[in-house]
C-alpha positions as CSV (number, residue, x, y, z in Angstrom):
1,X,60.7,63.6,98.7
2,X,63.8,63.2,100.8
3,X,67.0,62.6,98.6
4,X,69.9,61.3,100.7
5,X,73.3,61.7,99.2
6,X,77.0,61.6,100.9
7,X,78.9,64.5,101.8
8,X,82.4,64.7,102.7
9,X,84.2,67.4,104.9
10,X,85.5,67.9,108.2
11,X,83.3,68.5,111.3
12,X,84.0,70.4,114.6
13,X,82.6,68.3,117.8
14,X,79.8,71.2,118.0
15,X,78.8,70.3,114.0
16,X,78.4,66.6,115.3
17,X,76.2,67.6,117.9
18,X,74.2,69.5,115.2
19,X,74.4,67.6,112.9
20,X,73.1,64.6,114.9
21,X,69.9,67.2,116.2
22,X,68.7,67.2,113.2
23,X,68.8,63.5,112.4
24,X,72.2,63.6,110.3
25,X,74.0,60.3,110.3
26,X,77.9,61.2,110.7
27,X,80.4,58.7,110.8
28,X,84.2,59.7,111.9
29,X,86.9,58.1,109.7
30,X,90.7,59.3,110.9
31,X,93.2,60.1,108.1
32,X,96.5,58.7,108.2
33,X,99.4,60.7,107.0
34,X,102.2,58.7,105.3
35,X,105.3,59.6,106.2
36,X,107.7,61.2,103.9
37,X,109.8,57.6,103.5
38,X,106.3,56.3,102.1
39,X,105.8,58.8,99.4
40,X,108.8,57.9,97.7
């Protein structure tokens, strides 16, 4: 039996393509960086 679970990382455009071969759902989500005024 199949056990799906999340993993987290960062992907090149060529792991997407892999990754969607061989059925992988991948779903981008862009970081935001705060800026330094933020932090504080």
């Amino acid at each position: 039996a199949e056990e799906y679970r999340n993993i987290r990382g960062t992907t090149t455009k060529e792991d997407d393509k892999i990754l969607e071969q061989e059925g992988v759902p991948v779903i981008k989500i862009p970081l935001v960086k705060k800026s330094d005024e933020d932090m504080n």
